[in-house]
N, C-alpha and C positions, 0 to 999 in steps of 0.2 A: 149701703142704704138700700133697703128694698119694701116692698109691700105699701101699705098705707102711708106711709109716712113722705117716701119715695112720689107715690102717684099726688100728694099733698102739695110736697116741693115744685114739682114739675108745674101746678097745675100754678101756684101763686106765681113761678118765672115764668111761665108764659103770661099769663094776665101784665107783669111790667113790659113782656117786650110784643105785647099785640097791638099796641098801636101805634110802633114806628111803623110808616107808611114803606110799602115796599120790601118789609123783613119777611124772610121765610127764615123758621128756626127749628131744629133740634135740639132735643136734651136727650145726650147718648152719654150710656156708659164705657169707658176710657176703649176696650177691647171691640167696640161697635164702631168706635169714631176710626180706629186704626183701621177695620176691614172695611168701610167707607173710601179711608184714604189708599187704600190698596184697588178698591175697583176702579174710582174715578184718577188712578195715574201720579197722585199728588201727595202731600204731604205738608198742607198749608191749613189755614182754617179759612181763607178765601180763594177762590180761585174764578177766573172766568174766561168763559173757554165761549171762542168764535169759530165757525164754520163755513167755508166755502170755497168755490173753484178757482177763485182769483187773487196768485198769493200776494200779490202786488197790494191789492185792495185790502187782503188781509191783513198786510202788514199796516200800511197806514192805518186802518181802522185799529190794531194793537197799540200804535204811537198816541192815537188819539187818546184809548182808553186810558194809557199809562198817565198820558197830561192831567187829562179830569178827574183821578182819583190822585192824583202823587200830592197833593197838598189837603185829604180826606186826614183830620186828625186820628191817631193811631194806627195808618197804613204805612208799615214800613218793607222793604227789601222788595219794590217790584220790581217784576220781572217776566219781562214777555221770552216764550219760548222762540227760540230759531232752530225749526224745521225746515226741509229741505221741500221740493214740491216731488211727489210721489206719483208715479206713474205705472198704472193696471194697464194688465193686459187681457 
């Protein structure tokens, strides 16, 4: 699909999905969504990614996340990452 027809489509799914509150959305073609999942690490169509110095805190804040979305209908296969804590010199 491309051109007019394409920018048409796009434009009528976003009109359904611009008023769920808190949506941020793309409409990518299959080869854009792959090189997306390629920079950001993943290979999910959700992912949510915490940052900071305290992995202790990191971890609970993961536990927490996992609890409040594990009964989000259609959220299947979570899964917090275990990394190790990383030390620069």
């Amino acid at each position: 699909m491309s051109g007019p027809v394409r920018v048409q489509q796009v434009n009528e799914l976003a009109q359904l999905v611009e008023p769920i509150p808190g949506n941020r959305h793309e409409f990518l073609q299959p080869i854009q969504m792959r090189f997306n999942e390629l920079l950001a690490g993943v290979r999910t169509e959700l992912v949510i990614k915490v940052y900071g110095d305290d992995f202790d805190q990191l971890e609970q804040l993961g536990m927490a996340i996992e609890t409040a979305i594990g009964d989000v209908e259609g959220i299947a296969d979570i899964q917090m990452e275990q990394t190790a804590p990383a030390y620069r010199c």
